[in-house]
PDB file with one MODEL, atoms N, CA, C and O in Angstrom:
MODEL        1
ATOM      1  N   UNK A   1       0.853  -1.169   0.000  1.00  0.00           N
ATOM      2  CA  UNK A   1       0.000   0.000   0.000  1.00  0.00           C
ATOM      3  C   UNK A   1       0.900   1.234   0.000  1.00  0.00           C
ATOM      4  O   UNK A   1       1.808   1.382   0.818  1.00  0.00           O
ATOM      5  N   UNK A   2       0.586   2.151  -1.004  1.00  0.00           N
ATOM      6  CA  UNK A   2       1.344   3.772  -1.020  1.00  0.00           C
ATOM      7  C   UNK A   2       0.580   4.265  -0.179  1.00  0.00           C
ATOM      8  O   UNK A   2      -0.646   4.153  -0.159  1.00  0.00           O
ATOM      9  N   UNK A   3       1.534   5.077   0.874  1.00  0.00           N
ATOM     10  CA  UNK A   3       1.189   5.966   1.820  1.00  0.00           C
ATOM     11  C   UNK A   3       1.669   7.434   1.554  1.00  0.00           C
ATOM     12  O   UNK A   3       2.889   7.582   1.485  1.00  0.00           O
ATOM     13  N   UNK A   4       0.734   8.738   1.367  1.00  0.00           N
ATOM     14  CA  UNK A   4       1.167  10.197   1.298  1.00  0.00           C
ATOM     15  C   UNK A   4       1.029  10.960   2.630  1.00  0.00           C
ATOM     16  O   UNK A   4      -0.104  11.108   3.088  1.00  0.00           O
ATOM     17  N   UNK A   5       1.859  11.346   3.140  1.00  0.00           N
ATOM     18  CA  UNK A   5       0.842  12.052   4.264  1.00  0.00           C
ATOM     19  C   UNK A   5       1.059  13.432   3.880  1.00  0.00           C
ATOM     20  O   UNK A   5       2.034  13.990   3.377  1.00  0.00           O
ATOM     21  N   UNK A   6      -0.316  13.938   4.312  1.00  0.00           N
ATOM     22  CA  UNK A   6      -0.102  15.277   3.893  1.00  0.00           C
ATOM     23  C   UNK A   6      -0.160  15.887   4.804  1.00  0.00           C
ATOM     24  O   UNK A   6      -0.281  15.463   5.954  1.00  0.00           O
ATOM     25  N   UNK A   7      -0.037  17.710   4.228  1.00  0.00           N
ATOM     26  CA  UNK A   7       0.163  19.003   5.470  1.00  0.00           C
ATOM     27  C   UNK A   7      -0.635  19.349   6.071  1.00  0.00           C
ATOM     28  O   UNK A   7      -0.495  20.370   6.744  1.00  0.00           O
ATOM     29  N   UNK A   8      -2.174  18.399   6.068  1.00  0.00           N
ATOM     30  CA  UNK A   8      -3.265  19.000   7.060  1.00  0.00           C
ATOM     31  C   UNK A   8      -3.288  17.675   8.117  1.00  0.00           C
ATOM     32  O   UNK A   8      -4.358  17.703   8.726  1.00  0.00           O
ATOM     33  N   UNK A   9      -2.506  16.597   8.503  1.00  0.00           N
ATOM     34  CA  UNK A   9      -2.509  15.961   9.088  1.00  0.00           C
ATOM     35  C   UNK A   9      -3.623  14.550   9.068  1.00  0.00           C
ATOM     36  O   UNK A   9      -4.214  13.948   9.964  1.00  0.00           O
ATOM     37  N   UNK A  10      -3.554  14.383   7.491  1.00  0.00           N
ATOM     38  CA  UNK A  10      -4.192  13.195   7.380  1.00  0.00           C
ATOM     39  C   UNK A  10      -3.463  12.392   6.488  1.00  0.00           C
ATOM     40  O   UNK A  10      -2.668  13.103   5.873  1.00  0.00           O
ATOM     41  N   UNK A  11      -3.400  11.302   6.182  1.00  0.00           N
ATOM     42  CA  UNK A  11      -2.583  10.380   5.464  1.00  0.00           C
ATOM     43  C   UNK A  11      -3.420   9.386   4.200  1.00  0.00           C
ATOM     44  O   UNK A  11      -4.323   8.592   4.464  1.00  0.00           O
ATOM     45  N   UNK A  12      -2.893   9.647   2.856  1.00  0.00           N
ATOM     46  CA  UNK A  12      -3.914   9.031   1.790  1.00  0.00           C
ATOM     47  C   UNK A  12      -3.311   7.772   1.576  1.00  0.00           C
ATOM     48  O   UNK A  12      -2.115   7.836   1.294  1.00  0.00           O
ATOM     49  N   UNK A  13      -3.831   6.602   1.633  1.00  0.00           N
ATOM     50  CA  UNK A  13      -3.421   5.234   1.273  1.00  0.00           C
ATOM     51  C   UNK A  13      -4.308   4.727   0.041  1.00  0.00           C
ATOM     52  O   UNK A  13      -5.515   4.825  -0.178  1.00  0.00           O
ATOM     53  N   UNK A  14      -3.281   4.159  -0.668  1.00  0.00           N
ATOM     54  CA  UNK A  14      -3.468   3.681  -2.335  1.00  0.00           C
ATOM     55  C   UNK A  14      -3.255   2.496  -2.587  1.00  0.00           C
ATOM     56  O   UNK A  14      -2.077   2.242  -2.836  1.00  0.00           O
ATOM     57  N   UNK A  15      -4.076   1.521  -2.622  1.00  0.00           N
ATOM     58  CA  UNK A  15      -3.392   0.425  -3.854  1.00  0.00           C
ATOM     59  C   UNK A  15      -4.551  -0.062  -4.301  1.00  0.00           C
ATOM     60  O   UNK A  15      -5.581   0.587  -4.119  1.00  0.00           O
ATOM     61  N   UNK A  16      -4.574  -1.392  -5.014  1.00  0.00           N
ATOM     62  CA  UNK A  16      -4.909  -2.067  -5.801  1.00  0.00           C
ATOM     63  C   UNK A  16      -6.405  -3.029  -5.022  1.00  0.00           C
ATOM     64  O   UNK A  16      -6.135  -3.578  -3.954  1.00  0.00           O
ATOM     65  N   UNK A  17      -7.492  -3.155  -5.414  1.00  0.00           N
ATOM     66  CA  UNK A  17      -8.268  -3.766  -4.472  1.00  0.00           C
ATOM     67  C   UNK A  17      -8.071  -4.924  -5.144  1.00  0.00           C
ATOM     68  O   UNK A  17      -7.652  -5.030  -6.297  1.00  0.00           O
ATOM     69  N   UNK A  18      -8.415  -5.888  -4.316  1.00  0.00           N
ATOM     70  CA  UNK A  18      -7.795  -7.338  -4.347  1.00  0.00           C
ATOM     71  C   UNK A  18      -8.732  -8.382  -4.867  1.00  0.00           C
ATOM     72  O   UNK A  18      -8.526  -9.547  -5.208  1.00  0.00           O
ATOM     73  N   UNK A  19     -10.340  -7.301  -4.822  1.00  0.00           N
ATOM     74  CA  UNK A  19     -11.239  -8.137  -6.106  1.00  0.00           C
ATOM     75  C   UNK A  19     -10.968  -7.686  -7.554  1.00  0.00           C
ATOM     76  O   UNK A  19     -10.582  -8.445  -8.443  1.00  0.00           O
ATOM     77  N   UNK A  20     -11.207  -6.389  -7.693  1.00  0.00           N
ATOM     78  CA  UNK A  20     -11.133  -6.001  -9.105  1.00  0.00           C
ATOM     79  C   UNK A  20      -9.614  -5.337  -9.699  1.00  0.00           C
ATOM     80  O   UNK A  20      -9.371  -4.943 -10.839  1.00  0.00           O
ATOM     81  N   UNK A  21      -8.834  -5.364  -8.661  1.00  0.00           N
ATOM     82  CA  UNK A  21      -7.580  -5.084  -9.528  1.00  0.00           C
ATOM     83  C   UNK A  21      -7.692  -3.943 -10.069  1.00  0.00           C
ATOM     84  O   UNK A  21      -7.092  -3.778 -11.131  1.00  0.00           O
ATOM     85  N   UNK A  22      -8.559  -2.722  -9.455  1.00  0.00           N
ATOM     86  CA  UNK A  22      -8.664  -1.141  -9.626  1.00  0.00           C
ATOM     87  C   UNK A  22      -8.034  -0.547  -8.648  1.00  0.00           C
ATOM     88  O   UNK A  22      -8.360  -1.044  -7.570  1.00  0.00           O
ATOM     89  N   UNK A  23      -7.007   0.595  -8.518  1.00  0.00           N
ATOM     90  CA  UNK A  23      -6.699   1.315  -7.625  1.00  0.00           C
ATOM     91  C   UNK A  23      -7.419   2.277  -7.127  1.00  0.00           C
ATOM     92  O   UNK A  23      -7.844   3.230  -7.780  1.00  0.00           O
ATOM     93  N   UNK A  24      -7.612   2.068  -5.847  1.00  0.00           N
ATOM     94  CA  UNK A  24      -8.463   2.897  -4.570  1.00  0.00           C
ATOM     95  C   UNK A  24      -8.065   3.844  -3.511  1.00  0.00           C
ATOM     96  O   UNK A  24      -8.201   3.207  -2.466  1.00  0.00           O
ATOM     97  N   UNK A  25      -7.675   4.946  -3.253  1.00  0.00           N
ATOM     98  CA  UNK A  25      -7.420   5.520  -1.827  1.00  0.00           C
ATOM     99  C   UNK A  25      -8.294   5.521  -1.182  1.00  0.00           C
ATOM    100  O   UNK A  25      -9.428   5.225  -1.556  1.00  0.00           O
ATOM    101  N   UNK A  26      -7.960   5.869  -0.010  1.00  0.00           N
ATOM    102  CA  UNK A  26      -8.524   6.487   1.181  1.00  0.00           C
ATOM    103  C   UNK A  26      -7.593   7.708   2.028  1.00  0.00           C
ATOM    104  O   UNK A  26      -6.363   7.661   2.032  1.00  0.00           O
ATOM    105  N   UNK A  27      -8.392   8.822   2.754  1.00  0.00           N
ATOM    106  CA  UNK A  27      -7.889   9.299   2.973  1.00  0.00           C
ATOM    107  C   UNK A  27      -7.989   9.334   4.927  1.00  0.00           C
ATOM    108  O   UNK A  27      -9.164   9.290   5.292  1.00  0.00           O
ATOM    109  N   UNK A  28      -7.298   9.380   5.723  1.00  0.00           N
ATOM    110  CA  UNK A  28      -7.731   9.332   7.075  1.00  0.00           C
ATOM    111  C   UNK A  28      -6.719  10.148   8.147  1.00  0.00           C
ATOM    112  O   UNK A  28      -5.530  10.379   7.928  1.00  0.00           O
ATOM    113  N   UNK A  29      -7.310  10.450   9.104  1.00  0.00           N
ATOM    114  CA  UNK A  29      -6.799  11.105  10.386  1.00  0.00           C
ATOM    115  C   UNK A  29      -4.854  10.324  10.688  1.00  0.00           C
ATOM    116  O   UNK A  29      -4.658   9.347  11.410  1.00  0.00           O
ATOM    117  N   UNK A  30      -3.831  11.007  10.003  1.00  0.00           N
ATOM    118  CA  UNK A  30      -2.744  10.259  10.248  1.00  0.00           C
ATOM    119  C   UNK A  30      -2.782   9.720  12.395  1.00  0.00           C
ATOM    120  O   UNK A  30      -2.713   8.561  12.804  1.00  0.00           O
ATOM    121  N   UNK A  31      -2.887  10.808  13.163  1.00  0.00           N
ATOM    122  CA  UNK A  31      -3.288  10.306  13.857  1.00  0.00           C
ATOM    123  C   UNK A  31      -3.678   8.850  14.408  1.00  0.00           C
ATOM    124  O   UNK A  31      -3.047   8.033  15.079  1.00  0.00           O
ATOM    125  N   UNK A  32      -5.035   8.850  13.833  1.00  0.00           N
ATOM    126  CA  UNK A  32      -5.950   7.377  14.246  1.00  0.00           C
ATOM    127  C   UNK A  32      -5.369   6.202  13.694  1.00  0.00           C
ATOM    128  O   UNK A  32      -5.461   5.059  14.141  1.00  0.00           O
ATOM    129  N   UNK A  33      -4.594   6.695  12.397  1.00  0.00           N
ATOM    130  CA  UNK A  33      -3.923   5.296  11.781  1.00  0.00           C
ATOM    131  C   UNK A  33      -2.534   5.069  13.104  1.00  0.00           C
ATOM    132  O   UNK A  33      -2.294   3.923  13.484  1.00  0.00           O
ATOM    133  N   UNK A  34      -2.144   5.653  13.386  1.00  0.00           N
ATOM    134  CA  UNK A  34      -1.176   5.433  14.416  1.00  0.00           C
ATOM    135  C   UNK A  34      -1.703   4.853  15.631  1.00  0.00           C
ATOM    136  O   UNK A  34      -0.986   4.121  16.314  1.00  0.00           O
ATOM    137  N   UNK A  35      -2.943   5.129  15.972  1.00  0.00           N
ATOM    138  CA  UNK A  35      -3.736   4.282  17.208  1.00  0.00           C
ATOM    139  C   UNK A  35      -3.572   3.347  17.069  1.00  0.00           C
ATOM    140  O   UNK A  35      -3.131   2.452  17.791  1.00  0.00           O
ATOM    141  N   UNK A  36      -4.050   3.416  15.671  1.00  0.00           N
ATOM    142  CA  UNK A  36      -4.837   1.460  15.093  1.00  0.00           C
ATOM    143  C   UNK A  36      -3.852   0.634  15.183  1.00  0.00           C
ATOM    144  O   UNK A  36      -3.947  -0.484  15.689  1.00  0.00           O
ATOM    145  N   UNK A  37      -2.494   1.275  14.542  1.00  0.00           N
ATOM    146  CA  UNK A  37      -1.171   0.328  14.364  1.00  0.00           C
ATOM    147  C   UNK A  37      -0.767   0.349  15.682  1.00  0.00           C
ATOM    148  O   UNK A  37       0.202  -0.400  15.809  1.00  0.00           O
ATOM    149  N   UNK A  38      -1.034   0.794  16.557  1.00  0.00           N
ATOM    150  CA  UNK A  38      -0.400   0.350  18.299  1.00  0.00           C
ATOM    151  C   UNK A  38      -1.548  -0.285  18.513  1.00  0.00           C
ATOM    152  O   UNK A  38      -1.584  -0.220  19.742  1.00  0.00           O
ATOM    153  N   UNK A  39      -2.409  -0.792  18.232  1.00  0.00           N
ATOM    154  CA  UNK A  39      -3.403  -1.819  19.219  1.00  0.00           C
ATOM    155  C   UNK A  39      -4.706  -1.115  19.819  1.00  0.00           C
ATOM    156  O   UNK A  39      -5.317  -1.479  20.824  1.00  0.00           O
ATOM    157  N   UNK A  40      -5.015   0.017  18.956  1.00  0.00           N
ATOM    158  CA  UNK A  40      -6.638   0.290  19.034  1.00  0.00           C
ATOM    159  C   UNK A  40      -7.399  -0.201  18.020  1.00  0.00           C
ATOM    160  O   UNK A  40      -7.055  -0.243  16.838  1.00  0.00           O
ATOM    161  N   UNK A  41      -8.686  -0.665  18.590  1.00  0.00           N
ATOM    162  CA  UNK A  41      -9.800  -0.943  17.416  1.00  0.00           C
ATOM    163  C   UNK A  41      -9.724  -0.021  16.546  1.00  0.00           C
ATOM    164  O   UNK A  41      -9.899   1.131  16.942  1.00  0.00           O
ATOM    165  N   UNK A  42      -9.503  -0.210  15.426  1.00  0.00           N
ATOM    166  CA  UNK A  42      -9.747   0.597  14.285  1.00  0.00           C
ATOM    167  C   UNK A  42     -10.928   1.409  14.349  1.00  0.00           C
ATOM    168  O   UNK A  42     -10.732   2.564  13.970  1.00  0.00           O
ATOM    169  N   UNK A  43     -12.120   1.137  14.726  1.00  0.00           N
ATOM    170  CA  UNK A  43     -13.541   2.017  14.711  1.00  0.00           C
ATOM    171  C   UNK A  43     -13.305   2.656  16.206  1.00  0.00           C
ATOM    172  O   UNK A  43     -14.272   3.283  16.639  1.00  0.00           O
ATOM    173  N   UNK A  44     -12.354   2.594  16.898  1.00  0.00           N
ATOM    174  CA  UNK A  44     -12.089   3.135  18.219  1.00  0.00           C
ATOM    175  C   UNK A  44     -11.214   4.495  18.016  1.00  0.00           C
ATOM    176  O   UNK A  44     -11.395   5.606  18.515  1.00  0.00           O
ATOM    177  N   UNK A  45     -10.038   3.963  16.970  1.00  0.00           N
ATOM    178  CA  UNK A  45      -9.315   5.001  16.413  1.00  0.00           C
ATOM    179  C   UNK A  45      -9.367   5.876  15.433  1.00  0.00           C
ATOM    180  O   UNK A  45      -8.600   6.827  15.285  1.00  0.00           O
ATOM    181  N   UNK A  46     -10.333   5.553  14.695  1.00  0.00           N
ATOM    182  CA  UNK A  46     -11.232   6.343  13.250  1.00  0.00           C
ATOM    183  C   UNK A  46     -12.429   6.525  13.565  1.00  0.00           C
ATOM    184  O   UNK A  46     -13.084   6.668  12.532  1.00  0.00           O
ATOM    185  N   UNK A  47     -13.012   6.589  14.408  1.00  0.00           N
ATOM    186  CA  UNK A  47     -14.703   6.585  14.675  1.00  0.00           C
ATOM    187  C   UNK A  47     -15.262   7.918  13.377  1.00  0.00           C
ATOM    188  O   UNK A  47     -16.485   7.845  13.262  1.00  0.00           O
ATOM    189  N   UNK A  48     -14.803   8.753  12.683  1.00  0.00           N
ATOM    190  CA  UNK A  48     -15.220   9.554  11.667  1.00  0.00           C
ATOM    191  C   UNK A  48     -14.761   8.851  10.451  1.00  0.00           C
ATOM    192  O   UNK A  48     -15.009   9.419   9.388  1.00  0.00           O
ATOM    193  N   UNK A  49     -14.312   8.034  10.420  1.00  0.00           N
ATOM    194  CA  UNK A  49     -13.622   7.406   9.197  1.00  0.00           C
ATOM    195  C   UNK A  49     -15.092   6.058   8.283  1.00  0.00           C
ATOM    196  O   UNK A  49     -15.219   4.947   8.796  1.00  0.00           O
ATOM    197  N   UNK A  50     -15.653   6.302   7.483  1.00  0.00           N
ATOM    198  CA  UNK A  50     -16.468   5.523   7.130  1.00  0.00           C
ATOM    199  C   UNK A  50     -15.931   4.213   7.036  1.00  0.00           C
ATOM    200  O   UNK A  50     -14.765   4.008   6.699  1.00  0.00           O
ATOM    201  N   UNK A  51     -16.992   3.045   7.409  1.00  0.00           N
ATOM    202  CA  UNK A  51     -16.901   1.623   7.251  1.00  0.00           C
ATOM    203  C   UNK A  51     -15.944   1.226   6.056  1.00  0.00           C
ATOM    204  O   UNK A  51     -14.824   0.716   6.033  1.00  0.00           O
ATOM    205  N   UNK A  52     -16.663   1.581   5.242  1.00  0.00           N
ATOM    206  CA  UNK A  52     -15.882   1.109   3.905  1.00  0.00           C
ATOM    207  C   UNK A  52     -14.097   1.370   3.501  1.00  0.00           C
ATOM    208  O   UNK A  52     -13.165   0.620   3.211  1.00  0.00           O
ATOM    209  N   UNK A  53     -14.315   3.226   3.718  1.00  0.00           N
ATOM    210  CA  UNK A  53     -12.679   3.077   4.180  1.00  0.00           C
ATOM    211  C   UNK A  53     -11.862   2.183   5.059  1.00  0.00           C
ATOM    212  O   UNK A  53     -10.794   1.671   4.726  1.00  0.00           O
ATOM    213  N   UNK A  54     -12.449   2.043   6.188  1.00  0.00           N
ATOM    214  CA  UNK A  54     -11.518   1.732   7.611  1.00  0.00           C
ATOM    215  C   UNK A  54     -11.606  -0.074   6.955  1.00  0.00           C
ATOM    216  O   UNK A  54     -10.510  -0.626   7.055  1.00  0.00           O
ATOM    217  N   UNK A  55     -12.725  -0.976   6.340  1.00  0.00           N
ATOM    218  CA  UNK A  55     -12.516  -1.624   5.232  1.00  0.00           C
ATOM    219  C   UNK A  55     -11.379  -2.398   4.315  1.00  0.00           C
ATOM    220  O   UNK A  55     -10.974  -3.554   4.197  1.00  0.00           O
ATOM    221  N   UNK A  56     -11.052  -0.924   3.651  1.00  0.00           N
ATOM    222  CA  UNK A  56     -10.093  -0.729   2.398  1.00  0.00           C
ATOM    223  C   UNK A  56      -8.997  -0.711   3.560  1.00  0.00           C
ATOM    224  O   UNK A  56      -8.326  -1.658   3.148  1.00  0.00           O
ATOM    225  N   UNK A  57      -8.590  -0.454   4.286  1.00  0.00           N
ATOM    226  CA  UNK A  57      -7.170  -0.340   5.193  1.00  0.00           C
ATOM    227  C   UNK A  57      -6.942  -1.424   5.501  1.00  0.00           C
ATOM    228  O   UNK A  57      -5.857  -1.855   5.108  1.00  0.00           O
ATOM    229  N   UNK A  58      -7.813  -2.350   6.317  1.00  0.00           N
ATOM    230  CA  UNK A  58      -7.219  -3.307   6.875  1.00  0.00           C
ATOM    231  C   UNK A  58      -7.720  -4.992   5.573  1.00  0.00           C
ATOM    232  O   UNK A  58      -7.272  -6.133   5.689  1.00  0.00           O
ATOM    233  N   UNK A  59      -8.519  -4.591   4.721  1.00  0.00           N
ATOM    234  CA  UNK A  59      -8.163  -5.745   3.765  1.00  0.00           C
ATOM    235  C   UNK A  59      -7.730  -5.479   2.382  1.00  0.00           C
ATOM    236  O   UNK A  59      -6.962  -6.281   1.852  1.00  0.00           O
ATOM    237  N   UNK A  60      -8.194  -4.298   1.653  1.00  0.00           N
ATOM    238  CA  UNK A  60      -7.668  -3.979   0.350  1.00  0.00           C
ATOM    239  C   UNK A  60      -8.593  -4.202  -0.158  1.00  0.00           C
ATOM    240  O   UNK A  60      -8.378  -4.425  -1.349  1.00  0.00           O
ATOM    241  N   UNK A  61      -9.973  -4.300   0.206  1.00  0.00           N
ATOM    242  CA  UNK A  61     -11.023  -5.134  -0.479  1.00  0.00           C
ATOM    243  C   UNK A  61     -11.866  -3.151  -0.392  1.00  0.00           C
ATOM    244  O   UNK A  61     -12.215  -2.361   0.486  1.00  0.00           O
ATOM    245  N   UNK A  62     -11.829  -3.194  -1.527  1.00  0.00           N
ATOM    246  CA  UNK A  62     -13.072  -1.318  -1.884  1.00  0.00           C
ATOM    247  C   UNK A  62     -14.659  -1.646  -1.959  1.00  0.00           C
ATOM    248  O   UNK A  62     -15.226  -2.714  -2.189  1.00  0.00           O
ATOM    249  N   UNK A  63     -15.042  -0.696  -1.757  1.00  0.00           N
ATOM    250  CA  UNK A  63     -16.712  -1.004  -2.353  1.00  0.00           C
ATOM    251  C   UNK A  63     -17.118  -1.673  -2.929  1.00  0.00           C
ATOM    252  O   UNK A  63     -18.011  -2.478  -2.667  1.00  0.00           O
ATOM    253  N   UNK A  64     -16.231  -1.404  -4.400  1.00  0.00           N
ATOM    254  CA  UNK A  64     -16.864  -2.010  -5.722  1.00  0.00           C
ATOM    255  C   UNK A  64     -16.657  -3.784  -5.093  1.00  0.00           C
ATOM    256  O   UNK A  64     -17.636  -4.502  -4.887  1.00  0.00           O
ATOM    257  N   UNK A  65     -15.340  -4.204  -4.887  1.00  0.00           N
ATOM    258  CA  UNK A  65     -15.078  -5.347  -4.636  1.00  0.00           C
ATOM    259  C   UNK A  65     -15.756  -5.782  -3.590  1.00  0.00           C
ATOM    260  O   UNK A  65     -15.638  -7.008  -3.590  1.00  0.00           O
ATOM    261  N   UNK A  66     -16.546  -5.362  -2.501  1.00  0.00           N
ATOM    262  CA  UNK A  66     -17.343  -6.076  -1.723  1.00  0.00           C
ATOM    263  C   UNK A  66     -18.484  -6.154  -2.639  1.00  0.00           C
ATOM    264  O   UNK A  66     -18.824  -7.276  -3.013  1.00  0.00           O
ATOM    265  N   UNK A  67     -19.050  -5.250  -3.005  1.00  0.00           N
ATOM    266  CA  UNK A  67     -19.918  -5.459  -3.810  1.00  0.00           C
ATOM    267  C   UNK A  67     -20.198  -6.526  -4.816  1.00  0.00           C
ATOM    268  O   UNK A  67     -21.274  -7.124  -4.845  1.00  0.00           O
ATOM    269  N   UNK A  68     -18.857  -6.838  -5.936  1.00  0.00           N
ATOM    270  CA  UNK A  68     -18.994  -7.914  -6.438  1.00  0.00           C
ATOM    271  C   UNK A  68     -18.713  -9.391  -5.519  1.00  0.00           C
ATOM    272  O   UNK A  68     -19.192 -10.427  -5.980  1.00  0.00           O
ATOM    273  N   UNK A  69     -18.296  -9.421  -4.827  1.00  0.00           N
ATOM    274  CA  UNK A  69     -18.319 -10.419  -3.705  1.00  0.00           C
ATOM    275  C   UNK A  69     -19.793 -10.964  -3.025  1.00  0.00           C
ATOM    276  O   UNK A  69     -20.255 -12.104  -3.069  1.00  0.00           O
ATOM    277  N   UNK A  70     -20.268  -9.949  -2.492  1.00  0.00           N
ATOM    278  CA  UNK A  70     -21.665 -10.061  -2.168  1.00  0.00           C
ATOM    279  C   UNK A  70     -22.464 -10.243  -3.465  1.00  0.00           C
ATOM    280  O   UNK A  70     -23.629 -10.565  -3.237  1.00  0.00           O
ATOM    281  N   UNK A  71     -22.205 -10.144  -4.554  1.00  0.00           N
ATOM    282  CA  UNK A  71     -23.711 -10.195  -5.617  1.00  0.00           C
ATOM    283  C   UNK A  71     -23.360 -11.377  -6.165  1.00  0.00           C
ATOM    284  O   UNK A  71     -24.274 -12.068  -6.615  1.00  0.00           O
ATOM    285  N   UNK A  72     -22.074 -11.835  -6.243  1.00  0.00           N
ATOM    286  CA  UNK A  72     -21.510 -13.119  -6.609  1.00  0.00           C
ATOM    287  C   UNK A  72     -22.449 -14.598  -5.637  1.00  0.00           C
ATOM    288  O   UNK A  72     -22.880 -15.650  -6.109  1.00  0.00           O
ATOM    289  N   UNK A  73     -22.487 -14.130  -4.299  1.00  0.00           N
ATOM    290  CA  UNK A  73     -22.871 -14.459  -3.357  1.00  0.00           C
ATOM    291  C   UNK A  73     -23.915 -14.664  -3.362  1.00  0.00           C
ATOM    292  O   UNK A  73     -24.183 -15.858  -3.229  1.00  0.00           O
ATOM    293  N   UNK A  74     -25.320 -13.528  -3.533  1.00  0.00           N
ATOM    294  CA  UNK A  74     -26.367 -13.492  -3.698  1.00  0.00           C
ATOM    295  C   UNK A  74     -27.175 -14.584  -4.797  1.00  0.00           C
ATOM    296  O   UNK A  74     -28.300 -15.031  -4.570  1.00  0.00           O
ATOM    297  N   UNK A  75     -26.388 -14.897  -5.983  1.00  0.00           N
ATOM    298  CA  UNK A  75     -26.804 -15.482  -7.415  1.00  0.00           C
ATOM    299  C   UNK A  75     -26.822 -17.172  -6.886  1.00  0.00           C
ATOM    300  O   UNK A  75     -27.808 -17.905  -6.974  1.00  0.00           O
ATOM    301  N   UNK A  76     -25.484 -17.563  -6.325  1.00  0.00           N
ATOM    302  CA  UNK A  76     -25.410 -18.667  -6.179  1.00  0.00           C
ATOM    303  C   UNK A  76     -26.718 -19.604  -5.209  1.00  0.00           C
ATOM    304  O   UNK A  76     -26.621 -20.822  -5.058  1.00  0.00           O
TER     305      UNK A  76
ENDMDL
END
């Protein structure tokens, strides 16, 4: 995962989602990502950070790719 951090004190993470092989950021509180990586719940340390982002951080899996996961799911 590419990490930017920027000058307002949040940090954009980039890569590849791991269903569709499209590149995705997110952008979040550099902060809370530093919680999370010492051993806070992620929704403890991002509580403003939407599901789906906080998501994309800890599997690589984006919207679209849950999405096709779940409808894949749904058919069978």
């Amino acid at each position: 995962m590419k990490t930017v951090h920027n000058t307002d004190g949040t940090s954009t993470f980039s890569a590849k989602c791991r269903i569709t092989n499209k590149s995705h950021s997110v952008t979040i509180p550099t902060f809370g990502y530093h919680l999370w990586q010492n051993g806070m719940l992620i929704q403890k340390a991002m509580p403003n950070v939407t599901p789906d982002d906080r998501e994309f951080l800890q599997s690589k899996t984006s919207p679209e790719g849950w999405e096709l996961l779940f409808s894949a799911r749904d058919e069978e």
